[in-house]
N, C-alpha and C positions, 0 to 999 in steps of 0.2 A: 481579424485573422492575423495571424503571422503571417512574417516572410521574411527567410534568410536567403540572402543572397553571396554571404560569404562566411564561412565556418570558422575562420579562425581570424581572433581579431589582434592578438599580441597584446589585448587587455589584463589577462592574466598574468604576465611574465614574472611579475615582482608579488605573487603570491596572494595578489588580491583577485577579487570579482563585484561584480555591481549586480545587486537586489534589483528588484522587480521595480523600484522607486528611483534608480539610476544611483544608489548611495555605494560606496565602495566600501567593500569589509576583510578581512582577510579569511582565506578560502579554508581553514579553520573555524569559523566562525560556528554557533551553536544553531543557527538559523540555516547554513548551506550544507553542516551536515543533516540534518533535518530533510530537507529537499532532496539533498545527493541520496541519503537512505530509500528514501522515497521514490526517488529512480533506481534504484535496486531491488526492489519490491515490482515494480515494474519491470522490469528486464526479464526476471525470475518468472512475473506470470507468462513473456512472452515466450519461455521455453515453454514451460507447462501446453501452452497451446497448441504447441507441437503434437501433443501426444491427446488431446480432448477434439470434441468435434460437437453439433448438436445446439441443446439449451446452454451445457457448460462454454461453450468456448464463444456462444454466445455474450453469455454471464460476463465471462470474465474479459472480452473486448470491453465491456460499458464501462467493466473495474478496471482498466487499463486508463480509457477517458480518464473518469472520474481522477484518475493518481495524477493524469497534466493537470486538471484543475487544482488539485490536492498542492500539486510543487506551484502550479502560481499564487496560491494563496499565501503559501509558508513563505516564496519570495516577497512580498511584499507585506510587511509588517502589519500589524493591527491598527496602532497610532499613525499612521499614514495615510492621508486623504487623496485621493487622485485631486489634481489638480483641476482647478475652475474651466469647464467646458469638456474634460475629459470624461470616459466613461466610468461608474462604479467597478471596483477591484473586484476580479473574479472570489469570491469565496467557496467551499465547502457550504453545503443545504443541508438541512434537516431533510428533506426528501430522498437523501442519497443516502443517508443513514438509513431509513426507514424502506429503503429499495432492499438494501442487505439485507436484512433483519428480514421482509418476506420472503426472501431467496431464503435464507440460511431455514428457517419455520417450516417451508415445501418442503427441501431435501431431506430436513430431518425426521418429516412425518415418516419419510420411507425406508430411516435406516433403524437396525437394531441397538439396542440400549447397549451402550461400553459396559466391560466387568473388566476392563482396566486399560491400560495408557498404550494409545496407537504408536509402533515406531513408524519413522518414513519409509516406507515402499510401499510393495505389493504390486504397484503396476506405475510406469514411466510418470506418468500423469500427477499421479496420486504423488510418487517421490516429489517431484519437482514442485506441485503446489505444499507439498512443506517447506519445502527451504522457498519458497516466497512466505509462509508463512510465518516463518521466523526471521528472516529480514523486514516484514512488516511490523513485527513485536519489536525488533531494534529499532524502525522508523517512529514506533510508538516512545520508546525508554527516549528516544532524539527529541521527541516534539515534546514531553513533558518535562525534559532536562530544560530546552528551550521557555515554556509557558513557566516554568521558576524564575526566571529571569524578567521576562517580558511578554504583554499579552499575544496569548497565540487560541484563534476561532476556536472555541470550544465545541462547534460540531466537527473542526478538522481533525479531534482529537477522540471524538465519540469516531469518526468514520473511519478511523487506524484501527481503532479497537475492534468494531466491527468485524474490520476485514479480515481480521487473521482470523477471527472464529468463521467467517465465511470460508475461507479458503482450509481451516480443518474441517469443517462440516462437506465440502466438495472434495477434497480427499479424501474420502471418505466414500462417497457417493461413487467415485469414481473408482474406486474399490470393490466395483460389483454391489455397490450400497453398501459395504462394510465385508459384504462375503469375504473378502481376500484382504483385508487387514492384517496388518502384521503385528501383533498384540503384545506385550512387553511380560516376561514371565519372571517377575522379580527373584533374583538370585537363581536363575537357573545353572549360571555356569561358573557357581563356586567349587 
């Protein structure tokens, strides 16, 4: 378990920060924005929650989890061994992938077929799990800018992917199940 018992450490001051490994990078770095994205995506589902209640806001407490595990994985590098007598480095599961993917399968038995591209709105809820959705697609474009460089859990990269189709597929659902979808009428307003 964690435990902070003091928030600010003046470790950052001169533009660095220390990885999950204790190594220090600079807070630029392709790995912290990676993570920082990732707490973004987080932030964004915890608006959304405001406005869900039920199985969804159920759902998406476990995807909120799942995103701290998600940033200590990415905090701490692939080629990084915990050290002798420590415990195994949290990673990303195929099980968590495979969580989404039955969520995302349920909600879409019950919604109608798209005949074209949903805008964000319709209802608070629904807005707001788009803009987590597309800061997750940024957390995604982060962690494979990152895995070009150096290796990065290749379920932590299936589980991004995942979640932004999870969180249009519950935008969706949240939509009245698609009823109140805000559907995009190409060149309407030339």
């Amino acid at each position: 378990m964690v435990r902070l018992t003091r928030i600010y450490t003046k470790g950052g001051d001169k533009g660095t920060t220390s990885l999950g490994t204790g190594k220090r990078v600079p807070k630029h770095d392709l790995r912290v924005e990676a993570y920082g994205t990732v707490d973004e995506a987080n932030a964004a589902i915890g608006l959304a929650r405001l406005h869900t209640s039920g199985d969804a806001d159920a759902a998406l407490a476990r995807i909120q989890n799942d995103l701290f595990d998600l940033g200590a994985d990415l905090c701490a590098p692939e080629n990084d061994r915990a050290g002798e007598g420590s415990k195994e480095r949290l990673r990303i599961a195929d099980a968590q992938v495979e969580r989404l993917e039955q969520e995302i399968d349920a909600m879409n038995e019950e919604l109608a077929p798209l005949n074209s591209f949903v805008l964000p709105g319709g209802s608070a809820a629904s807005a707001y799990l788009h803009m987590a959705r597309t800061i997750a697609r940024r957390a995604e474009r982060d962690m494979t800018r990152l895995a070009a460089q150096e290796p990065v859990n290749p379920a932590a990269i299936r589980y991004i992917n995942r979640l932004s189709d999870h969180l249009f597929v519950l935008a969706r659902y949240e939509n009245d199940k698609g009823a109140k979808d805000v559907l995009w009428k190409p060149g309407a307003n030339r």
